[in-house]
C-alpha positions as MATLAB code, in Angstrom:
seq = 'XXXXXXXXXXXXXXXXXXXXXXXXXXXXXXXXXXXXXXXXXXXXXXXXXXXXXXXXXXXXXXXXXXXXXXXXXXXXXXXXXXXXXXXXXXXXXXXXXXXXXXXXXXXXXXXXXXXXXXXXXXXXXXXXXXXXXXXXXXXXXXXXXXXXXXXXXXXXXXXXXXXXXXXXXXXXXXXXXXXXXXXXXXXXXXXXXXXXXXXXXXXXXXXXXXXXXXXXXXXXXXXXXXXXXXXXXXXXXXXXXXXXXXXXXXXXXXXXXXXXXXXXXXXXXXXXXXXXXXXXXXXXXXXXXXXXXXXXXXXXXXXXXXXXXXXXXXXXXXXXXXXXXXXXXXXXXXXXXXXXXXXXXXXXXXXXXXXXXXXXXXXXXXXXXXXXXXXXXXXXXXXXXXXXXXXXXXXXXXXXXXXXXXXXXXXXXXXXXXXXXXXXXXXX';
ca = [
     -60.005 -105.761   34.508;
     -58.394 -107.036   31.310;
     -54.252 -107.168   32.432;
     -51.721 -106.385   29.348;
     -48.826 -108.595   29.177;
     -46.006 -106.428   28.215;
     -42.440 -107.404   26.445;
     -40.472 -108.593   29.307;
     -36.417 -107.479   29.237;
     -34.907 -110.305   29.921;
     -31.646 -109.131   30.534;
     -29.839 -105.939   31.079;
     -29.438 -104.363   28.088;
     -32.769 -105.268   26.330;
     -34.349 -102.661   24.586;
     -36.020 -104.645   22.092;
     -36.797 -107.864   20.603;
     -37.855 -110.966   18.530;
     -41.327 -112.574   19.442;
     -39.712 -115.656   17.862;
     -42.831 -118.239   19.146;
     -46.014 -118.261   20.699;
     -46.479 -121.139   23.101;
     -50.137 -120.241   23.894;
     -53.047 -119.506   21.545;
     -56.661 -117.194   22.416;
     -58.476 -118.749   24.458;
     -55.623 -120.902   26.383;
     -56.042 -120.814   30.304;
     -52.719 -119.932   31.819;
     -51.149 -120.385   35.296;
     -48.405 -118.690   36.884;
     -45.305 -120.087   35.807;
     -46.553 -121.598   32.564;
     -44.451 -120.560   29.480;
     -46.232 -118.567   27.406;
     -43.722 -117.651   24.075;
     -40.624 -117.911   23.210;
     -38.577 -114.550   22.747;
     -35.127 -113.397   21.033;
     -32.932 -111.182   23.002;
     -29.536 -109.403   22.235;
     -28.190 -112.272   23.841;
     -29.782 -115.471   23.713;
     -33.249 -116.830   22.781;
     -35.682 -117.168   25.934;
     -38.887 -118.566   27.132;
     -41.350 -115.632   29.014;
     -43.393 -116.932   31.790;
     -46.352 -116.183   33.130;
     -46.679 -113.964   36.259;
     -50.666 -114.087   36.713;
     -53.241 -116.741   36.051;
     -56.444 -116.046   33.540;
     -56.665 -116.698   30.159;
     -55.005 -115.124   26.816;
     -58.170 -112.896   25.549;
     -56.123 -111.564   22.594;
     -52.510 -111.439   21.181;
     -51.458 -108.342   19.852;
     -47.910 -109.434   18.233;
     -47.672 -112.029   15.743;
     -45.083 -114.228   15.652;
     -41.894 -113.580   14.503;
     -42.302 -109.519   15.248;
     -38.731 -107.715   15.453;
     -37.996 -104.975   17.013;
     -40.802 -105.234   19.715;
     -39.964 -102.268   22.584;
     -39.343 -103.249   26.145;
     -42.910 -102.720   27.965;
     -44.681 -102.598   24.888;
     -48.062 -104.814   25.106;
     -47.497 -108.389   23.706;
     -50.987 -109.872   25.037;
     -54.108 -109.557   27.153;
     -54.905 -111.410   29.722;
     -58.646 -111.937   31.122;
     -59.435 -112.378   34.518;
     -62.235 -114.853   35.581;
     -65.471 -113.849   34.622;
     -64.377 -111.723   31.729;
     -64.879 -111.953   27.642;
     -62.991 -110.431   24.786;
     -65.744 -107.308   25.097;
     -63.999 -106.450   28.015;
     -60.585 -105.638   26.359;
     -61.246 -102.528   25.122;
     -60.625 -101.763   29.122;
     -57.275 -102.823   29.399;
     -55.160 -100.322   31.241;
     -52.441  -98.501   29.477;
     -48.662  -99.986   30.626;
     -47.111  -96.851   32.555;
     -44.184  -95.504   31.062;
     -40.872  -97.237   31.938;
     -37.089  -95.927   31.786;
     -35.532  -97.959   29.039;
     -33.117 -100.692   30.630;
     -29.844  -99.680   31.170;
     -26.822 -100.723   29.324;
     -25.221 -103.872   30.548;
     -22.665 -102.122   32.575;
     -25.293 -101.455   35.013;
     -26.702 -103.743   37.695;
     -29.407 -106.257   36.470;
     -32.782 -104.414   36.215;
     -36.140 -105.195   38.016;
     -38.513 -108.056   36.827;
     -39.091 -106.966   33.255;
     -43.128 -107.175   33.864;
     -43.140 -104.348   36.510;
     -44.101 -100.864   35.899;
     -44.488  -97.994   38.177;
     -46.778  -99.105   40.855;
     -50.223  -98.213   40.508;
     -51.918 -100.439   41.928;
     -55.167  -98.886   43.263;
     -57.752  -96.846   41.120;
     -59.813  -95.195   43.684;
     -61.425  -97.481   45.766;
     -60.371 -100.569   43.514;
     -56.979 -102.876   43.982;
     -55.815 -104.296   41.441;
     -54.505 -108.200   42.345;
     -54.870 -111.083   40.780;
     -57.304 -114.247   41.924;
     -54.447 -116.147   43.466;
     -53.055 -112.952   45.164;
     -56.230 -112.158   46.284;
     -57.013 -115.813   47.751;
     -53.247 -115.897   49.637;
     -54.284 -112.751   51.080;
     -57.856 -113.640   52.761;
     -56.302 -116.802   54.045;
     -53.571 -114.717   56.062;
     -55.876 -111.890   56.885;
     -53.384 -109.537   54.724;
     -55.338 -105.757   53.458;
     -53.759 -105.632   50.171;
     -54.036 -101.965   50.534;
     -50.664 -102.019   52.333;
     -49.097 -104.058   49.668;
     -47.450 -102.305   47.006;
     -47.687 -104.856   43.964;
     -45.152 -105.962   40.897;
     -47.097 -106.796   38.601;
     -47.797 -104.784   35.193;
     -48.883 -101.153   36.255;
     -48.442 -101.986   40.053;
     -50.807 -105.037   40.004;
     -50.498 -107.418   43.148;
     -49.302 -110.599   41.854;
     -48.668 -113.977   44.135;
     -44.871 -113.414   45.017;
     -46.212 -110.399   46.309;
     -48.252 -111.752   49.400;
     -46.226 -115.152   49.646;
     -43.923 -114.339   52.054;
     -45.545 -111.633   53.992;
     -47.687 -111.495   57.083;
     -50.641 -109.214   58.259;
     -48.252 -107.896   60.557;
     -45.359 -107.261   57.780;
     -47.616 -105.677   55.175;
     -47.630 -102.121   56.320;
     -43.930 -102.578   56.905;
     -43.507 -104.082   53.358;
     -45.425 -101.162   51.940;
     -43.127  -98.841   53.404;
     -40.089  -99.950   52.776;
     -40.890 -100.889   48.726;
     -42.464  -96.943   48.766;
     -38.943  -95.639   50.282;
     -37.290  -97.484   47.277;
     -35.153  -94.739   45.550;
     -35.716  -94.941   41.618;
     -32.619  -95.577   39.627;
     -30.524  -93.085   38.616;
     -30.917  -92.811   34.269;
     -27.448  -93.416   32.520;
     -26.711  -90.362   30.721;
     -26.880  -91.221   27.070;
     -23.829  -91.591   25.696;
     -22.972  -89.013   22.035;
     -22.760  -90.485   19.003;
     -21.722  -90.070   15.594;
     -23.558  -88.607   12.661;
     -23.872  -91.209   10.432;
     -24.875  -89.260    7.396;
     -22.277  -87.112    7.922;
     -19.735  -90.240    8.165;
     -21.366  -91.721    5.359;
     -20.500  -88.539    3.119;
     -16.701  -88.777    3.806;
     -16.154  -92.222    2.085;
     -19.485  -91.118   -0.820;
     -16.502  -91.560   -3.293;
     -15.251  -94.872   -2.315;
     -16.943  -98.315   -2.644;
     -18.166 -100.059    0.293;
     -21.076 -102.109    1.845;
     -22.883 -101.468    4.695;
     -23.477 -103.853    7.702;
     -26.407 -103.605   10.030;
     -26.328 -103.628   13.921;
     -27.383 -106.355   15.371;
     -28.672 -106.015   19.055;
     -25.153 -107.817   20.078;
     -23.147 -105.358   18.742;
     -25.241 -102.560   19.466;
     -25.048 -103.797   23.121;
     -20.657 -104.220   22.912;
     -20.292 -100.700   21.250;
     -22.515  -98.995   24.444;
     -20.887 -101.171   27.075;
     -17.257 -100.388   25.657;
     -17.912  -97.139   24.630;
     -19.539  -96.890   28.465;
     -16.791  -98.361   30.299;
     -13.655  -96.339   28.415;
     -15.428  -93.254   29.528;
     -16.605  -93.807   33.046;
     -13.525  -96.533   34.340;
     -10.225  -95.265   35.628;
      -8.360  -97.929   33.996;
      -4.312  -98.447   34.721;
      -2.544 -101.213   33.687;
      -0.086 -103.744   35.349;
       2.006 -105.694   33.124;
       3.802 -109.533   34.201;
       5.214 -112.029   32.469;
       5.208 -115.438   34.028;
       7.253 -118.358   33.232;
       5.214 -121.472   32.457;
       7.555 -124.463   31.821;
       6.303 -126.197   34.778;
       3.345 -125.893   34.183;
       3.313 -127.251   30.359;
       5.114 -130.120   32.030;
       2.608 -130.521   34.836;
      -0.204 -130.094   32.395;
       1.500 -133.087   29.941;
       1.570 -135.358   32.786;
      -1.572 -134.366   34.411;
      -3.525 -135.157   30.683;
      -1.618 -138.693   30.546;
      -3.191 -139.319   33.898;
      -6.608 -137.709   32.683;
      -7.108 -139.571   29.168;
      -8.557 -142.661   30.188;
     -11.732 -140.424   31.725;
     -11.348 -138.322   28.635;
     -10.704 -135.232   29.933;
      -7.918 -132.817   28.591;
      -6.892 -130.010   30.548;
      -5.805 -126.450   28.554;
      -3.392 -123.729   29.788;
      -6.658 -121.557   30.152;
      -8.430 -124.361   32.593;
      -5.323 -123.571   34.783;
      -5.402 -119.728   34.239;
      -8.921 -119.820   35.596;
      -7.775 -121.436   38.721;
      -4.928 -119.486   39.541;
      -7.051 -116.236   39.220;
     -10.125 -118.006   40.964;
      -7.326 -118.662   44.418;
      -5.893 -114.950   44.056;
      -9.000 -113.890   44.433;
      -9.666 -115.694   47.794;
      -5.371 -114.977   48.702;
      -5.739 -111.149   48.039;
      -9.938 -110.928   49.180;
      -9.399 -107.220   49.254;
      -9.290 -107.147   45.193;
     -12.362 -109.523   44.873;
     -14.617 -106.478   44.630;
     -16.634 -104.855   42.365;
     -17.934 -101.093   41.824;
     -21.392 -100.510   42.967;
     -21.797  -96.875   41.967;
     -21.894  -95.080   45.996;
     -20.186  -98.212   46.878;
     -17.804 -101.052   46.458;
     -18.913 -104.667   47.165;
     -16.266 -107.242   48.159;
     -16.940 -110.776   47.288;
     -16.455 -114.190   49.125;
     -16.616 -116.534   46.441;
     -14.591 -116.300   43.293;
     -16.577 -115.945   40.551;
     -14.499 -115.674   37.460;
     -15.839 -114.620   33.951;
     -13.934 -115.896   31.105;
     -14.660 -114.064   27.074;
     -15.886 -116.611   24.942;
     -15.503 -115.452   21.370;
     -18.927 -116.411   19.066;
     -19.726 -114.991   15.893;
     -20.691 -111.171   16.058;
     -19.701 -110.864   19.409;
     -18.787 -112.062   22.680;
     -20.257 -113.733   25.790;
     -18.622 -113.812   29.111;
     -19.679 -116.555   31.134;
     -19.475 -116.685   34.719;
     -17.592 -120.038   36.231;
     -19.222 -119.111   39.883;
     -17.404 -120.323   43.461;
     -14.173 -121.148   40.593;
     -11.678 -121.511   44.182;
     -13.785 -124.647   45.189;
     -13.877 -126.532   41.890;
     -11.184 -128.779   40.729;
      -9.129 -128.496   37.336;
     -11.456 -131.083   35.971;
     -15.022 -129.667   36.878;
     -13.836 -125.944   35.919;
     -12.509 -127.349   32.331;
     -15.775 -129.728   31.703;
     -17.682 -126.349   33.182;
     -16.175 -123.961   30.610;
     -16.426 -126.009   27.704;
     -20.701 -126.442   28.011;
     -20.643 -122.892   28.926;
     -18.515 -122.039   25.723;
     -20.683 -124.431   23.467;
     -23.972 -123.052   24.507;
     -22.223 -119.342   24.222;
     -21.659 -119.998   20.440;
     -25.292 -121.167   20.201;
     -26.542 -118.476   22.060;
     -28.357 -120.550   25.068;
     -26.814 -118.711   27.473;
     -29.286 -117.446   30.363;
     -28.458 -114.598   31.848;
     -27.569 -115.960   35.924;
     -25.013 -117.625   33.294;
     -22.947 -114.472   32.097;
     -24.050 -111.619   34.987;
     -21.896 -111.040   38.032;
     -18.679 -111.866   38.600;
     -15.817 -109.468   40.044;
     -12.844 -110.529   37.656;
     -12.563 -112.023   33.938;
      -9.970 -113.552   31.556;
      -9.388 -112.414   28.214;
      -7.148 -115.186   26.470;
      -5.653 -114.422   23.015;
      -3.012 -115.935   22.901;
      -4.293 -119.016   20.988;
      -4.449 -116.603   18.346;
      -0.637 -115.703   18.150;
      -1.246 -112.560   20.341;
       1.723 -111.720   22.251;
       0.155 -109.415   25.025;
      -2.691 -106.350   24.720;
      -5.122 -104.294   26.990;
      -8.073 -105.456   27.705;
     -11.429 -103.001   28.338;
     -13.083 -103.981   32.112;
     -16.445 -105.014   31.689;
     -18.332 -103.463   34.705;
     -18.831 -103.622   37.287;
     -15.814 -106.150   37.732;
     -13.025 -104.752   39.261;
     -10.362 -106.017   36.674;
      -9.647 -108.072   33.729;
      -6.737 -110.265   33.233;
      -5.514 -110.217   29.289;
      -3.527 -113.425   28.405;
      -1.094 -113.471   25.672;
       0.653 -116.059   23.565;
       3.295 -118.600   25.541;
       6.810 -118.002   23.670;
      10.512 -118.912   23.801;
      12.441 -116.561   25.109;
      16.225 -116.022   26.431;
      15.986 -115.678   30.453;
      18.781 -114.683   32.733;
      18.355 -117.173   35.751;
      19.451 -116.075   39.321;
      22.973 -118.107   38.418;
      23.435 -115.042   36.054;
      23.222 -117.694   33.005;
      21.084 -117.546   29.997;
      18.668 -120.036   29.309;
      15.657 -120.490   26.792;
      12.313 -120.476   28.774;
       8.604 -120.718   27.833;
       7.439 -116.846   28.827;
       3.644 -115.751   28.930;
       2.374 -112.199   28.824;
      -0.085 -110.859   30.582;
      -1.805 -107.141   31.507;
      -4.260 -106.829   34.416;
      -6.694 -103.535   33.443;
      -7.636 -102.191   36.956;
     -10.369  -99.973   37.922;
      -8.678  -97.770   39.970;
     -12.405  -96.777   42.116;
     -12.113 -100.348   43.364;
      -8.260 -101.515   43.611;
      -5.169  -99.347   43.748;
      -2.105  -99.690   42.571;
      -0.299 -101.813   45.390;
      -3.412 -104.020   45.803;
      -3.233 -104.372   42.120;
       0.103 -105.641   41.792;
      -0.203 -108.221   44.800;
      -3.149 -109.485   42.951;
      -1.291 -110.230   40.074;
       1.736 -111.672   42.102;
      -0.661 -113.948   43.277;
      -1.806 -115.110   40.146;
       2.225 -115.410   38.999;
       2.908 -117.634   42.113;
      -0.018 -119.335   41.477;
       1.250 -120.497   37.546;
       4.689 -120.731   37.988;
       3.811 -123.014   41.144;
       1.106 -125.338   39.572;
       1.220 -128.070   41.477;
      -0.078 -126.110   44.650;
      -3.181 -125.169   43.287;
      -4.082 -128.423   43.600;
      -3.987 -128.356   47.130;
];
């Protein structure tokens, strides 16, 4: 039976999209794994592969289509010994929730719908799944496929024996669905749009970035208990260490920032206090081992947060030439999305923009976000009782308090204190 090949969300908080490119024409045989089009996302551009093999009997969207639903049918694929007559046979995709916003865990393979997998006697598998199965003597009755509308696809038989199936079945069939986010209220735009009727203005369309930021913000002011803990750290010694280190550095042409060393104090509080190196899994809370430490990366329209992953391991020089390709190919939007999901903590540096300190909103399901403010002179009182003039930074850690409390909190940020105002340890 014909198979349709449905817009894949390929990433959280894909509703929609751009078919930017077909890779594949009718006609084209195709193999699991082959790249079959090119598609636009609210966050980067991406190529779709191929879950089944056969061969494209018809495309339905044309390239450069916006706005093309989740699950919606893209393509049909044809199955050996089928023609384009048999199309007209193609089963309807089943109806899927729409993805949830960001803030929730990353969603199924994009491809899957409910399984239904069997049509009276019939199972629907494809040739290679089919083949994998005779040769280990698997009844792909007891597998429970996910594939478009249920259908048994290769990954699904791979790694399972005649002996596993039945269990395999049983445990994808006691599965709980998702919970639905409840949808969040928004404003009347009409209504909005009467208020300032008088007044000249121009209006700006929502891109599927922003529409993303103003759900995941909107999401996580409502649902996170934040608090706030407030330090400022003294980073003289570390200018100084950074001056020298750079001196050292330029012959290999590397050049250390302030934030390079921000992300490594954070990365080894994480792994000092392991306790706050958690994040909120909705019944429960899941505490990391590595430190995996999302930085904001400002690009036009909106923001990325890459994720520099096991951060605690990598030295000041790996983390810096890390953060900079992850920055570049933020701003270009080439970002895949391993490359800005997870995580447990992030940065939020302003203070290359003059910004002396401010809140910053937790992007879930971290536990906390660390917002870094300008580095200023400022009169200090030292233990002696005298005044002198020192280099102060501000900073706020936003907690959710589900995950850390308030004493946990503030050893966290001690941590990452001791760990700036002591730079030359980190290196140890």
């Amino acid at each position: 039976m014909p198979i349709n090949i449905l817009m894949p969300a390929l990433s959280p908080t894909m509703e929609d999209g751009t078919l930017a490119k077909w890779l594949v024409k009718e006609g084209d045989a195709v193999s699991s794994g082959d790249i079959l089009a090119e598609i636009e996302t609210d966050k980067a551009t991406m190529e779709f592969e191929a879950v089944d093999e056969g061969v494209i009997g018809k495309i339905l969207v044309a390239e450069g289509t916006e706005g093309v639903k989740v699950n919606d049918p893209i393509a049909v694929l044809l199955e050996d010994g089928e023609s384009a007559e048999d199309i007209g046979s193609a089963p309807e995709p089943a109806p899927v929730a729409k993805a949830a916003p960001e803030a929730a865990p990353p969603v199924p393979d994009p491809a899957a719908a409910a399984p239904i997998a069997k049509s009276g006697d019939r199972i629907f598998a494809s040739p290679l799944a089919r083949r994998i199965a005779a040769d280990k003597g698997i009844d792909l009755a007891q597998i429970t496929g996910s594939g478009p509308r249920g259908r048994i696809i290769k990954a699904d038989v791979e790694g399972v024996s005649a002996q596993d199936a039945p269990m395999a079945s049983a445990a994808a069939a006691a599965t709980p669905a998702p919970a639905a986010a409840a949808p969040v209220a928004q404003a009347d735009p009409n209504a909005i749009a009467k208020i300032y009727a008088d007044r000249s203005y121009s209006e700006v369309a929502l891109d599927g970035m922003r529409k993303t930021i103003a759900a995941r913000l909107t999401e996580a002011k409502q649902s996170i208990p934040h608090f706030y803990l407030r330090r400022s750290v003294q980073i003289d010694d570390l200018l100084a260490f950074r001056s020298q280190i750079n001196t050292q550095l330029e012959p290999r042409k590397v050049k250390l920032s302030v934030n390079d060393f921000i992300i490594k104090a954070c990365a080894n509080a994480l792994q000092q206090v392991p306790e706050a190196n958690a994040v909120w899994a909705g019944d429960r809370i899941l505490q990391l081992d590595p430190s995996d430490v999302a930085v904001a990366v400002a690009i036009e329209g909106g923001l990325f947060t890459p994720v520099l992953k096991d951060a605690h391991q990598k030295s000041l020089s790996a983390l810096s030439a890390e953060m900079k390709d992850l920055a570049g190919r933020a701003r270009d939007r080439k970002l895949a999305p391993h490359e800005y999901q997870g995580g447990s903590f992030a940065i939020s540096n302003l203070g290359m923009f003059g910004i002396e300190n401010f809140d910053a909103v937790i992007n879930p399901p971290h536990g906390a976000i660390l917002a870094v403010g300008a580095g200023q002179k400022k009169p200090v009182v030292g233990d002696d009782g005298a005044v002198t003039v020192a280099t102060m930074m501000s900073m706020t850690l936003s907690v959710d308090h589900r995950v850390i409390d308030g004493a946990l909190g503030a050893n966290l940020l001690q941590a990452i204190v001791d760990n700036l105002e002591n730079p030359m340890a980190m290196l140890a």
